[in-house]
C-alpha positions in Angstrom: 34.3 -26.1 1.8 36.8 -23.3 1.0 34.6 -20.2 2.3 33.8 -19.9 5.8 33.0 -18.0 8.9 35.5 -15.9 9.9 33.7 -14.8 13.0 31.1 -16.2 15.4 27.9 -14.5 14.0 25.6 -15.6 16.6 27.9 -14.2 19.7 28.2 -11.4 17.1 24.5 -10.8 16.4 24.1 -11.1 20.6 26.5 -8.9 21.7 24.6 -6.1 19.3 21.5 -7.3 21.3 20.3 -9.6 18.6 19.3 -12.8 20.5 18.0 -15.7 19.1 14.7 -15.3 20.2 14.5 -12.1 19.4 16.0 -13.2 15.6 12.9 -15.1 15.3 10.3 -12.7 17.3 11.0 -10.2 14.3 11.3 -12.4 11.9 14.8 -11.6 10.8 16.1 -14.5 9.8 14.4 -18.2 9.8 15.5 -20.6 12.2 16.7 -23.2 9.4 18.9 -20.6 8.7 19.5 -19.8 12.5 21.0 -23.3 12.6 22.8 -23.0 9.3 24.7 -20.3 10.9 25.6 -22.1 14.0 26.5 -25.2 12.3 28.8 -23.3 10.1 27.4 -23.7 6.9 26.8 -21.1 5.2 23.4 -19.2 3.8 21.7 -17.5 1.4 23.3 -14.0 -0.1 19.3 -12.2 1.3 20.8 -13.6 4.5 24.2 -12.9 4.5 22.5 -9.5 3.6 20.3 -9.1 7.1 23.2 -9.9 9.2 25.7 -7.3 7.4 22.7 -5.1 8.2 22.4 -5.8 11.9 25.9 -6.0 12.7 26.8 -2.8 10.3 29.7 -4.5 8.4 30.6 -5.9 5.4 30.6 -9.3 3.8 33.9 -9.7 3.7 34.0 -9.3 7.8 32.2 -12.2 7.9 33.1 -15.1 5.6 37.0 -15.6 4.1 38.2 -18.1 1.3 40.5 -21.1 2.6 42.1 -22.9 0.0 41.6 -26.2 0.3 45.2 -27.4 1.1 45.0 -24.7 4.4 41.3 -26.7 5.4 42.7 -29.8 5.5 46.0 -29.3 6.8 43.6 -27.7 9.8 41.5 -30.6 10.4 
């Protein structure tokens, strides 16, 4: 897939004090989409949403467009 992480959101959302089990205490974000996130893939735009919220960025700090040739030349 050409759009990716750009940044590790879960060491992101812990180091504002956003655990995983506190994620799903509050009910922030659903734990299929918990392991979405750590898998890489990507979610929904409502969740992409929540985390720009709790980590106060943007979309763009998050996720960046790859072309394809750049992915697999990668690995």
């Amino acid at each position: 897939m050409a759009i990716r992480y750009k940044v590790d959101i879960m060491a992101e959302l812990k180091q504002k004090g956003y655990s995983s089990t506190k994620i799903r205490e509050e009910k922030l974000i659903g734990q299929s989409y918990l392991q979405q996130i750590r898998h890489g893939d990507l979610v929904s735009w409502k969740t992409l949403d929540t985390i720009c919220s709790l980590l106060d960025c943007q979309p763009g700090d998050l996720i960046e467009y790859v072309r394809e040739a750049d992915v697999n030349e990668r690995g």
